[in-house]
MITOR-592544 format. One line per 8 residues: number of its first residue (from 1); their letters; for each residue x, y, z of C-alpha. Coordinates in pm, 1 decimal, m for minus. Example, Ala and Ser with C-alpha at 12.3 -4.5 7.8 and 13.67 -1.06 7.14 Angstrom:
// residues 2
1> as> 1230.0,m450.0,780.0 | 1367.0,m106.0,714.0;
This chain:
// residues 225
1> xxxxxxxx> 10307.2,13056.4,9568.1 | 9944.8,12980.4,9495.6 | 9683.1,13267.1,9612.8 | 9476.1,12977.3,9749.4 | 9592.9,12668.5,9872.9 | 9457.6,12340.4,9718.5 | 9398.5,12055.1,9971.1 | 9363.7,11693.2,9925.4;
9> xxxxxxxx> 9249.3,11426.1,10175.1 | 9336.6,11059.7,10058.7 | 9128.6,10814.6,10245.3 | 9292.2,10522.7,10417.3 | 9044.4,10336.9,10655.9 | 9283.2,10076.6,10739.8 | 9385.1,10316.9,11057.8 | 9038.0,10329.9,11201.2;
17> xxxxxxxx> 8978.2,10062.7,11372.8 | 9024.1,9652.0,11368.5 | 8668.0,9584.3,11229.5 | 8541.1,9645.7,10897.9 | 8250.3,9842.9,11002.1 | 8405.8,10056.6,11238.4 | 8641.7,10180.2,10954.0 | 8419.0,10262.7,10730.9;
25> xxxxxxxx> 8187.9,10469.5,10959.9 | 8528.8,10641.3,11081.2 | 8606.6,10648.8,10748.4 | 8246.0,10816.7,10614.4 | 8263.7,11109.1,10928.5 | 8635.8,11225.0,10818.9 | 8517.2,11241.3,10479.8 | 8232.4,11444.1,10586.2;
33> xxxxxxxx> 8435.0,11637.3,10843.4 | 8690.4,11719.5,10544.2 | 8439.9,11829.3,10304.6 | 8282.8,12111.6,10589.2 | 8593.0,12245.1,10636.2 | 8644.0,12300.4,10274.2 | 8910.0,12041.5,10160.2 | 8950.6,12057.2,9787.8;
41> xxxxxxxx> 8964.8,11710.3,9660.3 | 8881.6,11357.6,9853.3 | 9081.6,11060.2,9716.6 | 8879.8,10747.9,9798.6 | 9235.6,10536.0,9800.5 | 9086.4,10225.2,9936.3 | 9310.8,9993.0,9727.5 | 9261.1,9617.8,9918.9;
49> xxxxxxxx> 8879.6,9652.5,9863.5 | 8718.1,9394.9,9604.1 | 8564.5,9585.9,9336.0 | 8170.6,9557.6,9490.2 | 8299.7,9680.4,9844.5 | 8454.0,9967.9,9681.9 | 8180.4,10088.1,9495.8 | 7911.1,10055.9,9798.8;
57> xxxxxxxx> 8172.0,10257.4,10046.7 | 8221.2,10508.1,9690.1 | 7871.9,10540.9,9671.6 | 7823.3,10587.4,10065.5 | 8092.4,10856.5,9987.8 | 7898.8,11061.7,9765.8 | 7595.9,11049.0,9914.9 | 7749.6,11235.9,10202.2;
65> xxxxxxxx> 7939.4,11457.9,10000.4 | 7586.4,11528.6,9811.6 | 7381.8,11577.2,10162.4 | 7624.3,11813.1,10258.5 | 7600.2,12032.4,9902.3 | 7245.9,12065.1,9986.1 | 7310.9,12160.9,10309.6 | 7592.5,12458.3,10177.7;
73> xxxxxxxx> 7581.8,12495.8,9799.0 | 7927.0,12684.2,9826.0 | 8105.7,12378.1,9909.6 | 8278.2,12218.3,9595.4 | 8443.9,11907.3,9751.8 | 8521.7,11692.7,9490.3 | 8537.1,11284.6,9518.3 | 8807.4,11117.2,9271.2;
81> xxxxxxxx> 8782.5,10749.1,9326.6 | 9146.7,10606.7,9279.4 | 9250.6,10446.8,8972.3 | 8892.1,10293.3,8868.4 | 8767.1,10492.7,8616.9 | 8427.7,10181.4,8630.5 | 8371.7,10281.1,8959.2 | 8372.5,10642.8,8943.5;
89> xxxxxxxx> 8139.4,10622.0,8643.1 | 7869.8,10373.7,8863.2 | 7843.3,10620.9,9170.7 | 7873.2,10917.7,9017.3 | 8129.3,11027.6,9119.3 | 8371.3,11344.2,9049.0 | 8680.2,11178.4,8839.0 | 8947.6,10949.9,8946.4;
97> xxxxxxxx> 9267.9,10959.1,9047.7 | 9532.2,10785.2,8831.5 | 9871.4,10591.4,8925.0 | 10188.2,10720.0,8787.9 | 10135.3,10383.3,8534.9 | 9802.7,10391.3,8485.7 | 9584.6,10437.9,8212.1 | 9633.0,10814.1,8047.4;
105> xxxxxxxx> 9428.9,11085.1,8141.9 | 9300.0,11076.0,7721.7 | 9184.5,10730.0,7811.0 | 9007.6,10829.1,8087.6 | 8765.8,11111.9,7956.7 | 8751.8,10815.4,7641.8 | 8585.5,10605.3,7887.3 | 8402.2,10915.1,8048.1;
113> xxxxxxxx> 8211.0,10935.7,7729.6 | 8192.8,10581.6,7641.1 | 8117.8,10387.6,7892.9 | 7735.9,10387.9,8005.8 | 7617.7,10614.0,7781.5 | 7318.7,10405.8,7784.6 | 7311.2,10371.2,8155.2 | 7105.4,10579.5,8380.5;
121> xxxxxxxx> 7367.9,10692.8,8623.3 | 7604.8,10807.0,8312.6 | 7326.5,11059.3,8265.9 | 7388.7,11242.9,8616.2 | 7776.6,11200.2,8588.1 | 7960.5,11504.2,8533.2 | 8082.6,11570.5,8203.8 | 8396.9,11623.2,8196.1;
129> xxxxxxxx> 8566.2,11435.7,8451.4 | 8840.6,11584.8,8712.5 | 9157.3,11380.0,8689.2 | 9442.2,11382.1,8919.3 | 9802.6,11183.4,8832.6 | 10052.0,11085.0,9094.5 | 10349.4,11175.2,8982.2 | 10737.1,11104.8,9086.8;
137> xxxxxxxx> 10951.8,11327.9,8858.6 | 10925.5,11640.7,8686.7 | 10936.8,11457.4,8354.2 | 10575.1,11301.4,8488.1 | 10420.6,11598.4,8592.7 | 10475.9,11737.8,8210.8 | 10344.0,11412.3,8061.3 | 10039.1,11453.8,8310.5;
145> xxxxxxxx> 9996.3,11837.6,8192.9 | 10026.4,11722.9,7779.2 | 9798.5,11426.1,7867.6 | 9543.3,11702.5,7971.9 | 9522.6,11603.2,8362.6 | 9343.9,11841.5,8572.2 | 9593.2,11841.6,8824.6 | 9945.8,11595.8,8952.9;
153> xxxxxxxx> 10021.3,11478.1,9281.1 | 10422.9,11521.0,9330.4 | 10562.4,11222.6,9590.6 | 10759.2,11127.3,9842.5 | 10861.2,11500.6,9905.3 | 10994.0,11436.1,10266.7 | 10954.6,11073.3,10333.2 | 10762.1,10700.8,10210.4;
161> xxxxxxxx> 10839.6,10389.4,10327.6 | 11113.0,10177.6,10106.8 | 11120.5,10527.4,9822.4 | 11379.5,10782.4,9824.3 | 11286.3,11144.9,9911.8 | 11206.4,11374.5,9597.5 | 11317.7,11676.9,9839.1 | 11192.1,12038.8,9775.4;
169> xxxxxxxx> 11470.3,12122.3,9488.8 | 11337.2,11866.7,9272.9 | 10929.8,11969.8,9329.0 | 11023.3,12320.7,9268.1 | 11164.2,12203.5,8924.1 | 10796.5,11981.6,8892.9 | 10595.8,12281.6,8965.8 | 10722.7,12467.0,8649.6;
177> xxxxxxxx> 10415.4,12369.8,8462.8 | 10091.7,12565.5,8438.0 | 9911.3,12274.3,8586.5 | 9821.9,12252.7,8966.2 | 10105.5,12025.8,9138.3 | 10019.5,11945.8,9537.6 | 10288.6,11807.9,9707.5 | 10214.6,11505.2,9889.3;
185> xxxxxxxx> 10483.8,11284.9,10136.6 | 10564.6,11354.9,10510.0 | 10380.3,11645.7,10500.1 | 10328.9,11814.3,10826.2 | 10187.3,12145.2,10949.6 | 10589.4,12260.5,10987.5 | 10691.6,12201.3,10630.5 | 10416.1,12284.7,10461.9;
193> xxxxxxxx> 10460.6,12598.2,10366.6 | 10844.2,12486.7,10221.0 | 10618.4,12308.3,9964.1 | 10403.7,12612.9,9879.9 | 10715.6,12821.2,9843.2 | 10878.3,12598.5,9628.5 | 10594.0,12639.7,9399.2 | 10325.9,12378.8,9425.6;
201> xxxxxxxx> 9940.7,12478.2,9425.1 | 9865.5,12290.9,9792.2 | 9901.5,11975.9,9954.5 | 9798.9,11626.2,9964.0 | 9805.8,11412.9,10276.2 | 9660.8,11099.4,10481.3 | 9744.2,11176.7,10791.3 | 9777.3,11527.5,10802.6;
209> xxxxxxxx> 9388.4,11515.2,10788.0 | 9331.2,11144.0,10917.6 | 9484.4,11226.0,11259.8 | 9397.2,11621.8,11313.5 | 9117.4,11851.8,11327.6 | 9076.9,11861.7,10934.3 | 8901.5,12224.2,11020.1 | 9195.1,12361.1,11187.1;
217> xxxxxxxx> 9446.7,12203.8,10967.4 | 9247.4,12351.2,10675.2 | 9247.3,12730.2,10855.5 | 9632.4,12705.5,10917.8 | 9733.2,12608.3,10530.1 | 9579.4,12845.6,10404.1 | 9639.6,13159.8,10643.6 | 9998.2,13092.0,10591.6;
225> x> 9966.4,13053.3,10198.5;
């Protein structure tokens, strides 16, 4: 069992309301809320938005992640933008976080360095990029870890629509690596700590932290890892 329990909040704004603006101003508070209250890692996992959208709501993102680290310069939030390495890069953001068959992790920090050297915002973009992997398998989680990811996301533990539960036997076996696995899938305040026991670093969730008091869900994780 992890001595502290890593926490990840993936973004879904679809859940916030029937107009676009709504959303994202729903969206932009819960992010904020989240970072206060100490979460680890935000995955912006906004996948229907056209590439401009998502890189003004990304950018939105870190700008109140950023306010808020001047506000507390303890808090170390972190922003991965899902699967768009182009994005992350524009609005400076903290890494990405890849699909199970996306681009590798080597690719990734290729690009890091790459890509807008010449560009102002490259400048202020953090060098080495954080990298998360969703992973289904134990086999995935070690190709993440040789791939030099910085940490996997094991799923469906408990449930997904239309996939077949990984269950806590087979995340146990995924969490044999030295690199930080966080359970993600049905995760609720109850079965949490099954996950922890079974070996992974923390949890990922949407709704855990879409639909609670992020600050209280935060507080119970980790007083019971």
């Amino acid at each position: 069992m992890p001595a502290r329990c890593l926490l990840c909040y993936i973004t879904d704004r679809t859940t916030f309301g029937a107009d676009e603006p709504t959303r994202r101003r729903r969206l932009l508070d819960k992010i904020a809320e989240a970072a206060r209250a100490g979460v680890d890692y935000i995955q912006l996992r906004e996948k229907d938005l056209p590439t401009r959208e998502l890189e003004s709501l990304a950018r939105l993102a870190v700008t109140t992640i950023a306010q808020l680290r001047t506000e507390n310069r303890e808090l170390r939030t972190a922003l991965l933008i899902n699967s768009r390495t182009d994005v992350a890069l524009a609005v400076q953001a903290d890494g990405v976080h890849l699909r199970s068959n996306d681009i590798s992790p080597e690719d990734v920090r290729e690009t890091w360095k790459k890509g807008g050297a010449a560009a102002p915002a490259r400048e202020l973009s953090p060098r080495n990029p954080l990298i998360g992997v969703s992973c289904h398998s134990p086999a995935e989680v070690a190709q993440a870890e040789a791939n030099g990811a910085t940490l996997a996301v094991f799923a469906p533990v408990f449930e997904k629509k239309d996939a077949q539960p990984a269950g806590l036997a087979l995340l146990t076996e995924a969490c044999q690596t030295s690199l930080p696995v966080l359970a993600l899938g049905g995760i609720t305040l109850s079965n949490a700590q099954s996950c922890l026991e079974a070996g992974a670093a923390g949890i990922a969730a949407i709704r855990l932290f879409q639909e609670h008091n992020v600050a209280e869900v935060v507080q119970r994780l980790r007083r019971n890892s």
